[in-house]
N, C-alpha and C positions, 0 to 999 in steps of 0.2 A: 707732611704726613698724608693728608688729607689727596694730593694731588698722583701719591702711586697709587695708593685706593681706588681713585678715580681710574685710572691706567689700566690695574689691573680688571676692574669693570667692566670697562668699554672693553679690554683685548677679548674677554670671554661673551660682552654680546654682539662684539662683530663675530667671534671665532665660531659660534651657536648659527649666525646665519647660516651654517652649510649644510644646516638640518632640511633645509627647501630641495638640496640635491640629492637626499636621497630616497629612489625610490623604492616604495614597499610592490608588493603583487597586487594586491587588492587594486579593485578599477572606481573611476568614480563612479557615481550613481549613473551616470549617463553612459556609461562606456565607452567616454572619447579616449580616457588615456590612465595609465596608474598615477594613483595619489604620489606627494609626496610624504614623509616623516612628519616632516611640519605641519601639514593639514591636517594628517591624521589627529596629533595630537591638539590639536585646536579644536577638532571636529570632537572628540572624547571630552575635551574640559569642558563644553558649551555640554553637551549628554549631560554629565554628570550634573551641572545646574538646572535643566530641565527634567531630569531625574531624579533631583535629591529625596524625592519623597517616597520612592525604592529603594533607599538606602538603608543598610540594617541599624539599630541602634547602636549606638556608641558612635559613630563615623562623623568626622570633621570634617566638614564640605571641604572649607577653605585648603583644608591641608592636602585632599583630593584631589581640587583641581589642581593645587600645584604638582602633585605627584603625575599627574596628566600629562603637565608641559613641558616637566623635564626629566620624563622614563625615559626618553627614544633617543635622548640628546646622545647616548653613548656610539649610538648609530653611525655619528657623524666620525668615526675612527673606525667601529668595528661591521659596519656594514647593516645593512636590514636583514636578518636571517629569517627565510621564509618558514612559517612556524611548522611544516608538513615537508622541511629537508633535514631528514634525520642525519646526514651526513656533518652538513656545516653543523646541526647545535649541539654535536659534537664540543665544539670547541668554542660554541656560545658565552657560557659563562668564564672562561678565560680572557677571551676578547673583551668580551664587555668590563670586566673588572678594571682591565689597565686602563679603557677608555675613559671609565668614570675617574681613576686617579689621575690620568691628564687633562680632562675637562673643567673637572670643579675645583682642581690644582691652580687653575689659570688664577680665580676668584680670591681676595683676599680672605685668610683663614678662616676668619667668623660664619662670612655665607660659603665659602667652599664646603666645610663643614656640615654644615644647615643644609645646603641643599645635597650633599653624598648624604643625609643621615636620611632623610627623605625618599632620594634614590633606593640606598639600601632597605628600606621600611617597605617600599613598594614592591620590590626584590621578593623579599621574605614572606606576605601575604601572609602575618600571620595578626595582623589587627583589623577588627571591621571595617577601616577608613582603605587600608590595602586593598582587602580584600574587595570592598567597593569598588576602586579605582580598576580593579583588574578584570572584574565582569566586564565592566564597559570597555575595556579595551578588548575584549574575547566578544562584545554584541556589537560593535559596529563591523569588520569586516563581515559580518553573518549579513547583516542586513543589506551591504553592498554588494555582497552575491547575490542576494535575493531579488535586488533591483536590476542587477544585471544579468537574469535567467541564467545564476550560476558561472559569471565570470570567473571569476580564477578556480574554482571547484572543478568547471568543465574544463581550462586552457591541462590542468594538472591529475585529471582521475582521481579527484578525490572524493571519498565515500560518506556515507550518514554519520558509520559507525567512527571514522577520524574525526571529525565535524563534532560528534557528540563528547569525544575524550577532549575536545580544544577548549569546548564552550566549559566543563566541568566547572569552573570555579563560579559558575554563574551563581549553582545552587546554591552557593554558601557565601556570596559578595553579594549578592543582590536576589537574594529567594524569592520574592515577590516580582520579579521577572522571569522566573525559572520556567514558566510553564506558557509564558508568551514566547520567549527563544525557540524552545520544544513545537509548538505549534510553528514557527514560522520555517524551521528545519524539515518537519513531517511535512509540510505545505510544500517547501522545495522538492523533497523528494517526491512525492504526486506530480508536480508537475514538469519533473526530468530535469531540474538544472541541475539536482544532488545525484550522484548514483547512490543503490543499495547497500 
């Protein structure tokens, strides 16, 4: 018993390394090269524990970072859809649903389960803890434009006003960041990495 458990385990955290191969747009902070999935979300679970204290009440850290680790994991089937290609998200949420049914499929039921209901949870943004986890993942590409005088904003013409509908869930995942974002967007745009 014990040893297909195992099996199916391991198939799903070697079948998860291929989260490293995909890249998102977003550049690193240095602008040597685009991130990949996997850093990103590494980069967001560490946020969200350096930030738990912007976190609205109700929000379960723990449950957080996990929804951190494994949102993107859908990725590794359905691609990284760049969140300012209205064409692909299109077909966003189709793609991603099958992926998450063959991903956490791999896992034996119990955690397959556990982590799609997480998945889903994060999906939906409609708990504080979602809600939380989704600001953070809407404040760090902001930030790594900012470091890189508008890296992918500039490669892409993208404007304040997209940039302001993307960050949205900020106000309401994390309020108490809400007016630190705004400042750091108003900031880009003054100093030309954002257009108008």
């Amino acid at each position: 018993m014990h040893s297909n458990r195992l099996a199916q385990q391991i198939q799903f955290v070697l079948e998860i390394d291929r989260l490293k191969q995909i890249l998102r747009q977003t550049l690193l902070t240095d602008g040597s090269r685009r991130e990949n999935s996997a850093e990103h979300s590494w980069h967001i679970a560490i946020m969200a524990i350096v930030l738990a204290e912007y976190a609205p009440e109700g929000t379960d850290l723990l449950q957080a970072i996990q929804m951190l680790l494994i949102h993107d994991l859908v990725e590794i089937d359905a691609g990284d859809t760049f969140c300012y290609d209205v064409q692909s998200n299109h077909s966003k949420v189709e793609r991603e649903q099958a992926a998450a049914e063959r991903l956490f499929g791999l896992l034996p039921l119990d955690q397959g389960a556990a982590l799609r209901a997480l998945w889903d949870e994060f999906e939906a943004q409609t708990t504080p803890t979602a809600r939380f986890a989704a600001a953070l993942d809407r404040i760090q590409p902001v930030l790594h434009n900012q470091q890189t005088q508008g890296g992918t904003w500039q490669q892409h013409g993208i404007t304040r006003d997209r940039v302001m509908q993307r960050v949205a869930p900020v106000q309401f995942g994390a309020p108490d960041l809400w007016a630190f974002i705004q400042t750091i967007i108003d900031d880009s745009v003054a100093a030309g990495y954002l257009a108008r």
